[in-house]
Each structure stands twice: as structure tokens, then as C-alpha cells.
C-alpha positions in Angstrom: -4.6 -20.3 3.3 -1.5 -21.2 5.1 -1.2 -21.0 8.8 1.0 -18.1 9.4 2.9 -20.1 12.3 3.1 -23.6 10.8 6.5 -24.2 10.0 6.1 -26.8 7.6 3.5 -24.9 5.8 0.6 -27.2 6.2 2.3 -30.6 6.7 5.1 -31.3 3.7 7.2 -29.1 2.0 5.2 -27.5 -1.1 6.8 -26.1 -4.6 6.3 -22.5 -3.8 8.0 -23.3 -0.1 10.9 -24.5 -1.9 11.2 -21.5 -4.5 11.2 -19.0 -1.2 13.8 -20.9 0.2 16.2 -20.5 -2.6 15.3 -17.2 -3.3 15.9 -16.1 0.4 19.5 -18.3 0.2 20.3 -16.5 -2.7 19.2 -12.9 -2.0 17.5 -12.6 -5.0 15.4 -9.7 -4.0 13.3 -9.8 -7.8 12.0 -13.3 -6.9 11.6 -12.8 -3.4 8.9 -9.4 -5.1 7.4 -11.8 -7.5 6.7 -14.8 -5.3 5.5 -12.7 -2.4 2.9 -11.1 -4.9 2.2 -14.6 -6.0 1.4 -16.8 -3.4 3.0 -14.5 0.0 5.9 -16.4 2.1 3.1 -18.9 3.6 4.7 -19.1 7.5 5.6 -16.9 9.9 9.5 -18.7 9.9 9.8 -18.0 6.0 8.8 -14.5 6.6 11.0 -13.5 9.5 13.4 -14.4 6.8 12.3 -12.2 3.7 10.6 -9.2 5.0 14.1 -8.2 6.1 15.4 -8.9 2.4 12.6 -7.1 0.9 13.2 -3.9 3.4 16.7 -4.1 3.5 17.1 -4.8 7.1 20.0 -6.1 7.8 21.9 -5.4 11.1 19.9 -2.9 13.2 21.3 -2.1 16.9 17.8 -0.9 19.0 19.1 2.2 21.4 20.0 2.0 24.6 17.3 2.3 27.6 19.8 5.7 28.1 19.3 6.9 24.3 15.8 5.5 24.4 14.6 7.8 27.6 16.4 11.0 25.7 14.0 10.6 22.8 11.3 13.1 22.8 8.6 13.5 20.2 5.3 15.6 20.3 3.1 12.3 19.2 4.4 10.9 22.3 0.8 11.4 24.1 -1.1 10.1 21.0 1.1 7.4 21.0 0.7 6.4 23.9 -3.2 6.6 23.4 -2.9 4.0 20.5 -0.6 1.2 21.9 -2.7 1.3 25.1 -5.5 -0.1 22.7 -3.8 -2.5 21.1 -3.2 -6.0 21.3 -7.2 -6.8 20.9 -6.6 -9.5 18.2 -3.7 -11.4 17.9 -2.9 -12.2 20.7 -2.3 -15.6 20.8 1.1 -14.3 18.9 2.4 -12.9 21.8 3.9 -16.0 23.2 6.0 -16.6 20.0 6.9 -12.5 21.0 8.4 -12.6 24.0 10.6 -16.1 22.7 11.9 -13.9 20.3 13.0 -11.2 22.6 16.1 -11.4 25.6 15.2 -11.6 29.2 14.9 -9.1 31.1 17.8 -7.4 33.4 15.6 -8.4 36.6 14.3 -12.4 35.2 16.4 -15.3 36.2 16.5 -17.8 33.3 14.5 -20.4 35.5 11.2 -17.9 35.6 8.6 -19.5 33.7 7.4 -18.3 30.1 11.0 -17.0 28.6 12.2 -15.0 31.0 9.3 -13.4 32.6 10.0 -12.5 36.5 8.1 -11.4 40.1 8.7 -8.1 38.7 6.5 -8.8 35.6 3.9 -5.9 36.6 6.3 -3.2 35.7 7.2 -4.0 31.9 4.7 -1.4 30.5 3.9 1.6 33.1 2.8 5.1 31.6 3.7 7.9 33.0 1.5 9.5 35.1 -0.9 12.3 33.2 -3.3 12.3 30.6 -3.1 8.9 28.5 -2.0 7.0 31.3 -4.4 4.2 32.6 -5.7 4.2 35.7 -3.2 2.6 38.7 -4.8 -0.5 40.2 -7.0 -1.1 43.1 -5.2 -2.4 46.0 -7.8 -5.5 46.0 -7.6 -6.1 42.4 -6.4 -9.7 41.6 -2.9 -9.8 40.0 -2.7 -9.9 36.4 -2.6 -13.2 34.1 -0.3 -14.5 32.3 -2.4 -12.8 29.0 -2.3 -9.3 30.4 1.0 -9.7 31.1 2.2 -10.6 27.7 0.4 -7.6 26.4 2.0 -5.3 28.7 5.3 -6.6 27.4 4.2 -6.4 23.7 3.3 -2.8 24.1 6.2 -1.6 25.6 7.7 -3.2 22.8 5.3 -1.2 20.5 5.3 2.4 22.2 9.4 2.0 22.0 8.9 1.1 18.1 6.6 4.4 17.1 8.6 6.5 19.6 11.9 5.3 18.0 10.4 6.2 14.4 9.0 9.6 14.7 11.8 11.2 17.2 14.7 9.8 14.6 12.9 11.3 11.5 10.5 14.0 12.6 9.8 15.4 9.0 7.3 12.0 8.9 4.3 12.9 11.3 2.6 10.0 13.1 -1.3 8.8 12.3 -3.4 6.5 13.5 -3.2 3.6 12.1 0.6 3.1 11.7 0.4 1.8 15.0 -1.9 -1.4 13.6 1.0 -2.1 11.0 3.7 -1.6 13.7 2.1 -4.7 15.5 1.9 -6.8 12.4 5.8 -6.0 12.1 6.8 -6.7 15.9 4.8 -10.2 16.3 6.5 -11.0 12.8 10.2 -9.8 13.4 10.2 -8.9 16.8 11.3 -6.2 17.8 15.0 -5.4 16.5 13.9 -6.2 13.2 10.5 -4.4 13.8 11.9 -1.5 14.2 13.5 -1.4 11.3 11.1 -2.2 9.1 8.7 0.0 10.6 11.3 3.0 9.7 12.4 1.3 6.3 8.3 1.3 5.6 7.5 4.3 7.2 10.2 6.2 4.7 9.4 4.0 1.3 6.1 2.6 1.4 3.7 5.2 3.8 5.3 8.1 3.6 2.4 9.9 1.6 0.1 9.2 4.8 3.0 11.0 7.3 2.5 14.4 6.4 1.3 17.3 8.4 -2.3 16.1 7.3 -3.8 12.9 6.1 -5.0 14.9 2.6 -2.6 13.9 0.3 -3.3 10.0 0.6 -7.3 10.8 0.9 -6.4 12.3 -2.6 -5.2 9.1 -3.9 -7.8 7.1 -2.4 -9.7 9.1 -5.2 -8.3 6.5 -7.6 -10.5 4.0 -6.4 -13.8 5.7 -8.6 -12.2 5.4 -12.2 -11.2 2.0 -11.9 -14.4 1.3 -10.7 -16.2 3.0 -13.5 -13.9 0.9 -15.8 -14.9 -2.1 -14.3 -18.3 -1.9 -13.5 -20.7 1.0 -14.8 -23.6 -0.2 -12.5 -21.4 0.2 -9.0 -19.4 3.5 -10.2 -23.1 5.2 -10.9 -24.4 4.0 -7.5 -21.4 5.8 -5.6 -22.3 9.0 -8.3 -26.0 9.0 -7.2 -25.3 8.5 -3.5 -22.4 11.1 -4.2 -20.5 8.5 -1.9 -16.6 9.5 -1.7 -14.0 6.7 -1.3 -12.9 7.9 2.4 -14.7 4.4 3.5 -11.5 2.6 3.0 -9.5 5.1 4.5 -8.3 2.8 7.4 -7.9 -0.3 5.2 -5.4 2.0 3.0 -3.5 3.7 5.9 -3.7 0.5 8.3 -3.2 -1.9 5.6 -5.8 -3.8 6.5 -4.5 -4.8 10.2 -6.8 -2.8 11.8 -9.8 -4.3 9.9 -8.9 -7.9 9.6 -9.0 -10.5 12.9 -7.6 -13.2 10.6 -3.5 -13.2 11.4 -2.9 -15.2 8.5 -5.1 -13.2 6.6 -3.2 -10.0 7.2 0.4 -11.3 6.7 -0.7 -12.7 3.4 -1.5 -8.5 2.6 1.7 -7.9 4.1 3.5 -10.0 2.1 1.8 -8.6 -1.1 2.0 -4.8 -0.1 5.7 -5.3 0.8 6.5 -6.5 -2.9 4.3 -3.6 -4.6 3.9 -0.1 -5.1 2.8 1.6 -1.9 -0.6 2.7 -3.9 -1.5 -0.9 -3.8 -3.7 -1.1 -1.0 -6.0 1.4 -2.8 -6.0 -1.0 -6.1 -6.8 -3.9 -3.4 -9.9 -1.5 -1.5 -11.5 -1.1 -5.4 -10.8 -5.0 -5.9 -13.0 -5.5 -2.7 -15.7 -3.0 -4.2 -15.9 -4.4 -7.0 -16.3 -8.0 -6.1 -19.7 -7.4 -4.1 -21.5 -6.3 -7.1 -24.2 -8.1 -6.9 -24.8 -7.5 -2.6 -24.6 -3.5 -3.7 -27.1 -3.7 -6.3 -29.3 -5.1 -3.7 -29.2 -1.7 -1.6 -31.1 1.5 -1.7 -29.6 4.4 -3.8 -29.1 5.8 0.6 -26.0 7.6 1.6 -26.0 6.3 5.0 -26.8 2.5 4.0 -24.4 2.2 1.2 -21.3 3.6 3.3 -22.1 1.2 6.1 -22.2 -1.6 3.8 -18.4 -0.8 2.3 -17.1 0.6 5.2 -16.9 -3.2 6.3 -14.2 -5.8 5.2 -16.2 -8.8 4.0 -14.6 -11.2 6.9 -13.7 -13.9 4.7 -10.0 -15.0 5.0 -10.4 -17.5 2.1 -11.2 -14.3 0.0 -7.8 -12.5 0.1 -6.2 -14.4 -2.4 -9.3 -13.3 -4.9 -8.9 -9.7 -3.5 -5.1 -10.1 -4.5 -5.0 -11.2 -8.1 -8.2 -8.9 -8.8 -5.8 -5.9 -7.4 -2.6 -7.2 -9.0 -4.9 -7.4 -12.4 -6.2 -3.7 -11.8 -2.9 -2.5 -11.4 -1.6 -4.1 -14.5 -4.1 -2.9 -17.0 -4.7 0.9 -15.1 -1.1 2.2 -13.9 -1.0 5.3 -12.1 0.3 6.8 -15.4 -2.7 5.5 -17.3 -5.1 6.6 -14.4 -4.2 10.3 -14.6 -4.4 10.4 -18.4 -8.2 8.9 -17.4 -8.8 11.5 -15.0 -6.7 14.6 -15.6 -5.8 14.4 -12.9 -1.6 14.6 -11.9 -0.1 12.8 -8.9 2.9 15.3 -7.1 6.3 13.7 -8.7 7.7 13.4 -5.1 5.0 11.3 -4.0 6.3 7.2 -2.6 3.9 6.1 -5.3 5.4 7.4 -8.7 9.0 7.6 -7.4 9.0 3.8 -5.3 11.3 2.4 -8.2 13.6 5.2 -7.9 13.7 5.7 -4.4 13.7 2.0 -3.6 14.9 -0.4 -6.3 14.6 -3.8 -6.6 17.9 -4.3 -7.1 20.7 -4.4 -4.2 22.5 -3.0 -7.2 21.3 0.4 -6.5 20.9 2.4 -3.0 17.7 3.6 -1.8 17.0 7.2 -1.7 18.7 8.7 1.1 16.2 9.9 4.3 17.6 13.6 3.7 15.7 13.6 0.3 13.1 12.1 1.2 12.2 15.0 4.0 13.4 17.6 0.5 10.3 15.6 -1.3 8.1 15.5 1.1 8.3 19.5 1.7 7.7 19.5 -2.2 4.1 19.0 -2.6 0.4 17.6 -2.0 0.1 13.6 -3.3 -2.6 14.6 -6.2 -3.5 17.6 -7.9 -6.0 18.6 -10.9 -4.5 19.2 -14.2 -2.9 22.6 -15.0 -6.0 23.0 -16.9 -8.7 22.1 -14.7 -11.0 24.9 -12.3 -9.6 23.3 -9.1 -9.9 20.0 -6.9 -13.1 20.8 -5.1 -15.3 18.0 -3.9 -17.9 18.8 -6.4 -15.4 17.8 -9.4 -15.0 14.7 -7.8 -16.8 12.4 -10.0 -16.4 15.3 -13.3 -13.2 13.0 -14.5 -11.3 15.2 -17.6 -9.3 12.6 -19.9 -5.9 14.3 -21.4 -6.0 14.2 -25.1 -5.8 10.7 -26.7 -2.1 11.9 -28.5 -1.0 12.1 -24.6 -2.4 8.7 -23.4 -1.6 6.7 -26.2 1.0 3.6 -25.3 1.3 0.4 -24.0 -1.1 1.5 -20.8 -3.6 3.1 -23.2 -7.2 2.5 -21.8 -10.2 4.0 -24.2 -12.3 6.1 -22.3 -15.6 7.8 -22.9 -15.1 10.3 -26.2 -12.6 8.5 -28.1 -14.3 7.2 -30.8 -14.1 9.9 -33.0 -10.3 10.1 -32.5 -10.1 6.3 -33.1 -11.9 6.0 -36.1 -10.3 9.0 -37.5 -6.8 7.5 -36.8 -8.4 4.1 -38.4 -9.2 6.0 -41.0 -6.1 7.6 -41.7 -3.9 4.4 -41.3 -5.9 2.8 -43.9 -5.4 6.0 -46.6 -1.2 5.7 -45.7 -1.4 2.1 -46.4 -3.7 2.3 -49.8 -1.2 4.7 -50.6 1.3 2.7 -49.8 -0.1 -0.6 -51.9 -0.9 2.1 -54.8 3.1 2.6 -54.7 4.5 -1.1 -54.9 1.6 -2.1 -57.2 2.9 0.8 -60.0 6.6 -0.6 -59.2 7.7 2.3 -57.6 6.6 4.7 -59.9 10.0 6.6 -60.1 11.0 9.7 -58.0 8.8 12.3 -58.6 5.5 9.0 -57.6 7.8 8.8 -54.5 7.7 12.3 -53.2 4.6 12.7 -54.3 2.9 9.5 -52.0 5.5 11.0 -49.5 3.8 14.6 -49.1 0.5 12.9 -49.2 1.0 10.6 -46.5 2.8 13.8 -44.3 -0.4 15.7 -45.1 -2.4 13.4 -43.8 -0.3 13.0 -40.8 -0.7 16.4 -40.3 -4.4 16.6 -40.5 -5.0 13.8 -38.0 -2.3 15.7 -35.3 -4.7 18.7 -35.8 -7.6 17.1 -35.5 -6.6 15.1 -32.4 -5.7 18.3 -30.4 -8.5 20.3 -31.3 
């Protein structure tokens, strides 16, 4: 995998380098999706340069330390909580950071480290009160040149998630947006951070920013009947363990950042997520599953040891590229759309997964959704539901899938499921009656008008019978 920070992406300029290039000159935001899915934007340089395309950043003006300090949000605390954890991994990014940034009112432009000062100690300081770190003891030695970047980087990061929530409080702050956030500010910095952060936050993870975390726990559900499509032997170990997907509930929400330590690794998910559906990441958590087959048939039909095991991201950067064309296949072959007709089950219409290529083309030829209907969505409904028909959504029903008739899933996404046989082989059976009929016709040479009508109220009867048949 290409270094996230080598410029030159590995040494020479490559073919897919060249394609981003144009595609980035050109503003072609279509090529921009499809080579970002393909291959990802290989540096950090080529992506401070499309993830703005792809979110539509353009100018952004970050408020005012005035406007900022009028901000108020009830997360603040939580907040505050999160970024003071940050910064564990990745932080030999933070130098590129604070290049990106301006100096500060109180540096002189000869203080070492771009604009660092003797009043470097005060960039991040908490208010006092629950959340806030301890103050330092008088005899403890000053801070290095590492703590010191971190204190700057979450600064940066509090003012990001502040910024977010207080300027659109319909979308309510988790944990875990706070991993992507840092992905976004060691990428962009943060100006452009910021902006993506909202332009993602209104898009793309919406459906994890309501008043609860249930509605994207219900589409993490998807994860068991593309499983059981794929592999029988994994979908009934999860059944007898009566194991529920919530073990990839921060790799969904977190898109990985919290879960990975590999920075190249995570930008190359960014990269894909950012030019997919935002239901990706659960298509990617099912490609993980599904690709240690043979470690889970190893383990004990156990709750306990089974959970551990996927709970885990295999740490293997090398694998994400697998992990990505095994999602991008899933996807393909099991659309949401083709999913429900599996299940029965219905995903809300104002969910960011069915409505992303409304609400945010990939087209500059179109506007996204204004934020105003977003919040009218979001106040709409839950993210998945049981059919009309079904006794409820318990947890009991969870692996008690109820496919919609065939007549409503066939189509270009149609995927046989368990109890179609019948249907098929009466449709079979059927096609092959219209066309002997048929053959019977040309071979008599027409056989007149009253042969015609006659082969014509034959072949609507048996039309007839087979739509009768299919929805009893």
C-alpha cells in the first residue's frame, strides 16, 4: 500500500497517480468516485486535493475566536472527554499539522517548529470542572515537543466537533465521530476539516447522529443475510451462538479509525467510504467476516469466544485492499433494495443510505439536499423497520429473515433465496407453454384470426394462473 505521505507515491509517477491528477484538474467528480473506490488517492498531497472535491468543500471561513467562544452545545463535556483521548496513534502526523496551520497571534516566525512559541503550554487548556485534566505539579518537567503537538492538535479537534454540533444541533454527537474528525484534520487541516466533518456529518453519518445510536445498530443487521448468502457455515455459527452484529459497531460508526493503527491503512477506507454509499462500511465489516472462515470454524460454538474473536480488526494493512473489492463485490450483487426483499425487512426512506444519490449527487450538476431537510428527515423516522406484515422487530426475529414475494423481488438485483423453487420452476414452466404455443402458431402459418385469439387467451390464461400462484 502506498505511503499516505509520500508525495511521489512510492518513487515515480504511476498510471492511477496520473488519472487522479486529471481528474482533480478537471473536476470530474464521477472519476474522482470511481478511482477512489478503485485504487484510493495513494498520498496524503493527492488527497488534500480530492476529498474537498468529493465533499464539496470549497471556500470555508472557520469562526472567529469571538464567534467560536459564543458557541455553546450540551456535548460540550462529552467532547471534551473524547479529544482529551485522542491523538494515541498517529501521531507522527502532527508535524505535517501544525505546517498546515498559521502561527499563532503570540509566535514570532523565528520560533522553532512552524510557529510554535514560549507560550506553547497554553494552546489546549480545559476549563476547569469535570473533564478537565488535572493542572500540573509545580516540579513536573516541561512538556516535549510530542505533547505539545498534541495539545495543539486537540484544540484543533475540540474546536472541529464543537463547531459541528452547535451549528446543526438536530445531529447529536457520539463517540466515535471524534476518531473520524482526526482522520479529517491530519488530512485537510483544519479549515478544510471542518468542513468536511459537517459536509460528512450531514451526508454520509447522519443515521448514527440521532437522539440514539438504534437506527444504525438496525442496519448493522444487514451484515447476517449477506453472510448467510455467502457462507452457510459462518451465518449458522452466529445463529447457534445467537451472536448479533453489534461487534462491528465501532468499525461502522468510527469507520475504522478507531480500530486501525495503520495511517495509510485508514485513509485508503477513507478514500473508499467517501466515494460510496454511507452503508458501506457495514458491507466492508461482513467482507472482514467473511474472509476468516476458516480461523471461525476453528472456534467453539461459545458466545463469549466467538465475539472476542470478531470484535478484533485482523491488523493486517496489506488486507484492506482484499477487504475493499470483497465489500465493493457484496454491494454490487446485494443492494440495499435487494437486501430488504431478502429479509422483509424496510429501511426508513429518509435514511443517508437510500436517499445518498438524491441528497448528494455525483454531479456538480445538481445541489445537495439543503441542511433544513435534512433535520425534516431526520425527525421522520427510525433507519430500519420490519415489514408492514411482520409481528415486530424484537431481538428474537433477528435471525427469522421473511423474503417479500418473488413478483416483488424480481429485477436486475434479484438474488434467489431459500423457497423459490417452486415459484421458479413454475415460471420455467409457464415460459416454456407461451413459447410452444408460440412455435405451434408460426409452424400452422398463422393459422388465421380466430388461431390468433385463440393462442392469445391461452397464453393470458396462463399468465394469469402463474400471478395467482406466485402471490398465494
Amino acid at each position: 500500500m502506498t505511503s499516505a505521505n509520500d508525495p511521489a507515491g512510492g518513487g515515480g509517477t504511476s498510471v492511477a497517480e496520473v488519472e487522479i491528477r486529471e481528474a482533480i484538474e478537471r473536476q470530474d467528480l464521477p472519476k474522482l468516485r470511481s478511482l477512489g473506490a478503485k485504487h484510493g488517492f495513494l498520498t496524503k498531497p493527492l488527497r488534500q486535493r480530492a476529498w474537498p472535491i468529493l465533499l464539496r468543500c470549497t471556500e470555508y471561513k472557520l469562526p472567529t475566536d469571538k464567534e467560536y467562544a459564543a458557541m455553546a452545545t450540551t456535548y460540550e463535556h462529552q467532547i471534551r472527554l473524547d479529544v482529551n483521548r485522542s491523538f494515541v496513534h498517529f501521531t507522527d502526523q502532527l508535524e505535517d499539522l501544525v505546517a498546515m496551520q498559521p502561527p499563532l497571534p503570540h509566535s514570532s516566525p523565528s520560533s522553532p517548529g512552524g510557529g510554535f512559541g514560549a507560550e506553547e503550554d497554553d494552546l489546549f487548556v480545559p476549563p476547569a470542572g469535570a473533564g478537565a485534566p488535572p493542572p500540573p505539579r509545580p516540579d513536573a518537567p516541561p512538556p516535549s515537543r510530542r505533547d505539545l503537538l498534541k495539545l495543539r492538535g486537540k484544540a484543533m479537534l475540540q474546536r472541529m466537533l464543537v463547531r459541528l454540533v452547535s451549528r446543526y444541533p438536530f445531529l447529536h454527537y457520539y463517540q466515535g465521530l471524534h476518531d473520524i474528525c482526526t482522520i479529517l484534520l491530519l488530512v485537510l487541516g483544519e479549515r478544510m476539516g471542518t468542513c468536511a466533518a459537517e459536509v460528512l456529518a450531514l451526508y454520509y453519518l447522519r443515521d448514527a447522529m440521532h437522539k440514539s445510536l438504534e437506527p444504525v445498530m438496525q442496519q448493522m443487521r444487514v451484515v447476517l443475510p449477506l453472510i448467510k448468502m455467502e457462507s452457510k457455515p459462518i451465518y449458522t455459527l452466529l445463529e447457534e451462538c445467537e451472536l448479533h452484529p453489534y461487534f462491528c459497531l465501532s468499525w461502522v460508526i468510527g469507520w475504522f479509525s478507531h480500530d486501525l493503527t495503520s495511517f495509510d491503512a485508514v485513509c485508503r477506507l477513507f478514500d473508499f467510504f467517501l466515494c460510496s454509499n454511507p452503508v458501506m462500511p457495514v458491507y466492508l465489516s461482513a467482507a472482514i467476516v467473511l474472509r476468516q472462515h476458516d480461523d471461525l470454524m476453528d472456534l467453539d460454538r461459545d458466545f463469549a469466544l466467538v465475539h472476542s474473536f470478531l470484535s478484533k480488526v485482523p491488523r493486517d494493512p496489506d488486507a484492506v485492499d482484499g477487504w475493499i473489492h470483497d465489500a465493493a463485490r457484496l454491494y454490487y450483487r446485494y443492494p440495499l433494495d435487494t437486501v430488504a426483499g431478502m429479509t422483509g425487512w424496510r429501511f426508513d426512506p429518509g435514511c443517508a443510505a437510500v436517499r445518498f444519490d438524491r441528497d448528494f449527487p455525483g454531479t456538480f450538476k445538481r445541489l445537495p439536499l439543503a441542511p433544513s431537510e435534512i433535520e425534516d428527515l431526520m425527525h421522520s423516522g427510525a433507519a430500519l423497520q420490519p415489514a408492514a406484515t411482520g409481528t415486530g422487530d424484537g431481538d428474537d426475529g433477528i435471525y427469522a429473515f421473511k423474503p417479500l414475494p418473488i413478483t416483488k423481488r424480481m429485477g436486475r438485483a434479484y438474488v434467489p433465496v431459500e423457497g423459490d423453487a417452486p415459484a421458479l420452476i413454475l415460471i420455467t414452466a409457464v415460459a416454456i407453454g407461451v413459447l410452444s404455443m408460440s412455435i405451434g402458431i408460426l409452424q400452422r402459418g398463422g393459422g388465421g384470426a380466430a388461431d390468433a385469439a385463440a393462442a392469445a387467451q391461452g397464453i393470458d390464461v396462463l399468465g394469469r394462473v402463474l400471478v395467482l400462484l406466485l402471490r398465494s
